[in-house]
Z-matrix of the N, CA and C atoms (Angstrom, degrees):
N
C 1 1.435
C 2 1.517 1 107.68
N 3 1.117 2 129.49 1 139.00
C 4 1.416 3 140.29 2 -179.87
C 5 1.637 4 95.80 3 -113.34
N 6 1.543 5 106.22 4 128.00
C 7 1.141 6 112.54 5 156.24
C 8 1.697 7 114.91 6 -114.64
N 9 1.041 8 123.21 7 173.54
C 10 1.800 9 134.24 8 -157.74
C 11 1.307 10 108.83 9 -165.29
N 12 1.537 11 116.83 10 100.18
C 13 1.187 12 128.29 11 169.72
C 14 1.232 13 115.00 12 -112.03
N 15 1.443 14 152.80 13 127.02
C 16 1.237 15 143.93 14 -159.87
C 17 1.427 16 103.62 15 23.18
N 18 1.427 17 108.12 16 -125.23
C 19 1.424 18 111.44 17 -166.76
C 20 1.685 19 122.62 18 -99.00
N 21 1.449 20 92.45 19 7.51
C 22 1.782 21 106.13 20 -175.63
C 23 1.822 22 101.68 21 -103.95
N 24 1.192 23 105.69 22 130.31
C 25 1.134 24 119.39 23 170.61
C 26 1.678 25 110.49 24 -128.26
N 27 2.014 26 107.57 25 147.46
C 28 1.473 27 105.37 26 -177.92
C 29 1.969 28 90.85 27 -151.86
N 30 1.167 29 92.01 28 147.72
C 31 1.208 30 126.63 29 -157.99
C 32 1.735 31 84.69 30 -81.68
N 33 1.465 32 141.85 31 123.03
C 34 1.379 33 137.85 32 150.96
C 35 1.602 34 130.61 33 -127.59
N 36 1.396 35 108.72 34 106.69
C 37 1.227 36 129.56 35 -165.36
C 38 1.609 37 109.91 36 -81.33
N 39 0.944 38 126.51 37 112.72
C 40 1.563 39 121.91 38 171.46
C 41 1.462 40 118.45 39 -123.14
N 42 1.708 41 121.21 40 141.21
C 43 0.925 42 147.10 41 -160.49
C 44 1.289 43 142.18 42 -157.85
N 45 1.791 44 98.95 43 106.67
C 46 1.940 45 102.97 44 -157.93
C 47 1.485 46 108.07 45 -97.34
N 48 1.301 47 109.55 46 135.01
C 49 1.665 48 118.15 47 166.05
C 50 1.362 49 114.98 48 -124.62
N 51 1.274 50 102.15 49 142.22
C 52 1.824 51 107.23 50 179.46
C 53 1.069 52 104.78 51 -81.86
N 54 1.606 53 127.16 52 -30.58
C 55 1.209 54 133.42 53 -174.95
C 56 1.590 55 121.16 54 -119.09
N 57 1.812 56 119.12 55 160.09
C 58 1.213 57 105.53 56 -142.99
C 59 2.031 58 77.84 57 -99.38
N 60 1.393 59 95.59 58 133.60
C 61 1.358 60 112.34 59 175.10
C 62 1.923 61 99.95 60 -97.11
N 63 1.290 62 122.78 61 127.24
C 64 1.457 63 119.45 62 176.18
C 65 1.162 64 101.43 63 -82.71
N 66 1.089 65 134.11 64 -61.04
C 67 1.574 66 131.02 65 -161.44
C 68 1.820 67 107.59 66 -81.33
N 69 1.127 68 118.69 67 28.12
C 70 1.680 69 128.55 68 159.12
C 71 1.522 70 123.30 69 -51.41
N 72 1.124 71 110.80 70 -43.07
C 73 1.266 72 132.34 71 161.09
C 74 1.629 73 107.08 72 -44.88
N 75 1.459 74 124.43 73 -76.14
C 76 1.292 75 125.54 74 -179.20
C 77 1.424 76 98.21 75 -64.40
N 78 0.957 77 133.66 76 -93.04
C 79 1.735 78 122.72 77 -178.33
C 80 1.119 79 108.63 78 -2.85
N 81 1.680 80 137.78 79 -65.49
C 82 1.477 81 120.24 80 -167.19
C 83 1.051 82 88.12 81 -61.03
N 84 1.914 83 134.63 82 -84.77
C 85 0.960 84 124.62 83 -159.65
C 86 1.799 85 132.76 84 0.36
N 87 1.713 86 78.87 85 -53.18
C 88 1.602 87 94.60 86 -175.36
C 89 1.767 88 102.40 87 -61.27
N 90 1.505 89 112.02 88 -51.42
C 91 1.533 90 108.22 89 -165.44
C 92 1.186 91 117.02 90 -68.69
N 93 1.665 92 127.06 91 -20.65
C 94 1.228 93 124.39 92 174.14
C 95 1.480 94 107.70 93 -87.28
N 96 1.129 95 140.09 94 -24.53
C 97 1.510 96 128.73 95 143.62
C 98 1.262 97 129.52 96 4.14
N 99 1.768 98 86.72 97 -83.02
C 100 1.229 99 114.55 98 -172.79
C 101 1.891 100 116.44 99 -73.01
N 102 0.666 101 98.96 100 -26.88
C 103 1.668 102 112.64 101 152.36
C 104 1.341 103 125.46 102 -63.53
N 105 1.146 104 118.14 103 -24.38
C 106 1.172 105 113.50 104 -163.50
C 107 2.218 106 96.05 105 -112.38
N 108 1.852 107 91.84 106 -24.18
C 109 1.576 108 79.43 107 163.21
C 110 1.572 109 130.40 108 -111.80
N 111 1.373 110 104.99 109 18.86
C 112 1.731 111 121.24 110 153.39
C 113 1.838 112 110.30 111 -79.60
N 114 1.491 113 113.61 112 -26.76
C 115 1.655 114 106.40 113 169.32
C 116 1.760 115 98.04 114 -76.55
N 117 1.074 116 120.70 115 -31.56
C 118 1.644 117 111.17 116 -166.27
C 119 1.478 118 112.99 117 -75.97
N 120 1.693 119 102.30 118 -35.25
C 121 1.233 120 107.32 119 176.83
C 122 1.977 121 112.84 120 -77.60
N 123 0.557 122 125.46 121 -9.51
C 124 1.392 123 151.40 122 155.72
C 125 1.707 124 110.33 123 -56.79
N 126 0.732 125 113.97 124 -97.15
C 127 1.849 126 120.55 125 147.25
C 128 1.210 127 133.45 126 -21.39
N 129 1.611 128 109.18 127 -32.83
C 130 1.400 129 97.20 128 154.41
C 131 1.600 130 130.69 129 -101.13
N 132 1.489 131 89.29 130 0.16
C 133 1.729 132 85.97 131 167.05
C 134 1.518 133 139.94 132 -89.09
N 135 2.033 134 83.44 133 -0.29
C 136 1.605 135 105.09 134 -172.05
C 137 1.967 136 114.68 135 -106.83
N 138 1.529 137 89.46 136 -7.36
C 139 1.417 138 106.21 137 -168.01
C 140 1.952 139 101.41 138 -94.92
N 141 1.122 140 118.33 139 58.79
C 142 1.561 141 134.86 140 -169.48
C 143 1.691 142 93.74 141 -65.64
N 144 1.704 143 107.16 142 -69.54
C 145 1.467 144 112.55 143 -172.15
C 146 1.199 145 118.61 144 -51.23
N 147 1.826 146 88.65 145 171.77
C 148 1.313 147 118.45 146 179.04
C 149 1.686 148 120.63 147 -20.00
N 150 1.436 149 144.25 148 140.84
C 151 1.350 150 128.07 149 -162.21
C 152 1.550 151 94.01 150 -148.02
N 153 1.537 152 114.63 151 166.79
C 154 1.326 153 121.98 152 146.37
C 155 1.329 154 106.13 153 -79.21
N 156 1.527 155 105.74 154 162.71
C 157 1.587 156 131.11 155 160.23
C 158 1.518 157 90.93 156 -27.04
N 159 1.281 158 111.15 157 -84.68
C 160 1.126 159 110.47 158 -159.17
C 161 1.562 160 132.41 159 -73.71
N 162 1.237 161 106.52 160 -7.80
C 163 1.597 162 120.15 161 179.05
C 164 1.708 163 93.04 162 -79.62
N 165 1.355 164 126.22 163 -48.97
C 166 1.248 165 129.09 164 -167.26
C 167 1.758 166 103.80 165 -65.10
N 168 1.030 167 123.37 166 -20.22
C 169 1.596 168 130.90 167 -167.97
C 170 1.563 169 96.32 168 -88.99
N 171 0.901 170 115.28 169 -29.16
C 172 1.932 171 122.18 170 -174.41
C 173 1.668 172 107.68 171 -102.34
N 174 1.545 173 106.79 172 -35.05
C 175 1.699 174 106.18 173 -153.72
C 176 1.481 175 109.28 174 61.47
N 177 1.008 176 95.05 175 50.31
C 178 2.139 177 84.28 176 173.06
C 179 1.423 178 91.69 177 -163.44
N 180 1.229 179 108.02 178 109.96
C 181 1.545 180 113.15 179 163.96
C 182 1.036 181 127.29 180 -64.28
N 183 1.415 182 120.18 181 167.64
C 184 1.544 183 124.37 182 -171.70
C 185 1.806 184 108.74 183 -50.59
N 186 1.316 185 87.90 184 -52.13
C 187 1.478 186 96.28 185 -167.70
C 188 1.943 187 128.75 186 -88.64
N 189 1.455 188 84.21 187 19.55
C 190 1.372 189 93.78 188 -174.03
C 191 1.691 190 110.59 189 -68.69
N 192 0.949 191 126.67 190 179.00
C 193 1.906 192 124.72 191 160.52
C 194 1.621 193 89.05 192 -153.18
N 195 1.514 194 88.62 193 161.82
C 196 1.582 195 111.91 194 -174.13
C 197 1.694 196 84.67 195 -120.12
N 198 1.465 197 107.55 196 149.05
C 199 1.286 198 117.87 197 -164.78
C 200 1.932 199 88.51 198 -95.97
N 201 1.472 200 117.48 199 124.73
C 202 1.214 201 117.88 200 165.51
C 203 1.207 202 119.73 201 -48.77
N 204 1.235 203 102.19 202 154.20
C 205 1.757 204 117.08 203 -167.98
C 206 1.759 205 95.01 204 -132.83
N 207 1.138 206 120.11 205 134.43
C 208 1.536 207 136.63 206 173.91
C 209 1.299 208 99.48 207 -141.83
N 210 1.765 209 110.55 208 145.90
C 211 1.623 210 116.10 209 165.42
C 212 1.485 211 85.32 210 -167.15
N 213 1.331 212 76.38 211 132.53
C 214 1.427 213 132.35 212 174.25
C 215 1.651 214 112.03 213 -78.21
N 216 1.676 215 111.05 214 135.38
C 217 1.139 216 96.18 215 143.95
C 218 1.511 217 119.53 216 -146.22
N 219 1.742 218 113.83 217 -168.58
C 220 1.548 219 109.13 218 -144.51
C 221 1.849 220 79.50 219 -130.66
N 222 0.857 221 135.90 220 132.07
C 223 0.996 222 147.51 221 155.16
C 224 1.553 223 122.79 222 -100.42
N 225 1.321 224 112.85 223 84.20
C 226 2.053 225 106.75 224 -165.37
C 227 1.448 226 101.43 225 -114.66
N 228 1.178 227 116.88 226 101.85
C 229 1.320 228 123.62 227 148.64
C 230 1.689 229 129.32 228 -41.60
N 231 1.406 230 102.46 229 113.87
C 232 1.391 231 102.69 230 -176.31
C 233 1.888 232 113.51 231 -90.54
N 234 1.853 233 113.88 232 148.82
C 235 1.245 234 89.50 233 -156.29
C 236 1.542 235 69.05 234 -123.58
């Protein structure tokens, strides 16, 4: 879900389990990753111009931002 408030936008992932998953923790990890390198890859296909040394070595300019990513989860016990 993308939310958009003025000019700040954040990425919010939510996710219900009936049951307690241990390794949830690494799993998001994993999904916000990958979120976070579909915006980069994104960024570098739009970042064509002129660069520093070092902006050109990354493709990510100084002034770029990656839109935060948060997820949530719901743990609901069914009775």
């Amino acid at each position: 879900m993308k939310w958009k408030k003025d000019a700040e936008l954040i990425l919010l992932a939510c996710e219900n389990q009936a049951k307690v998953h241990y390794a949830m923790s690494v799993r998001n990890m994993l999904y916000d990753s990958l979120s976070y390198g579909g915006q980069i890859q994104r960024m570098w296909n739009k970042n064509v111009e002129k660069m520093t040394t070092a902006e050109f070595l990354s493709k990510f300019r100084k002034g770029d931002r990656l839109i935060p990513v948060l997820t949530l989860v719901f743990y609901l016990e069914r009775r």
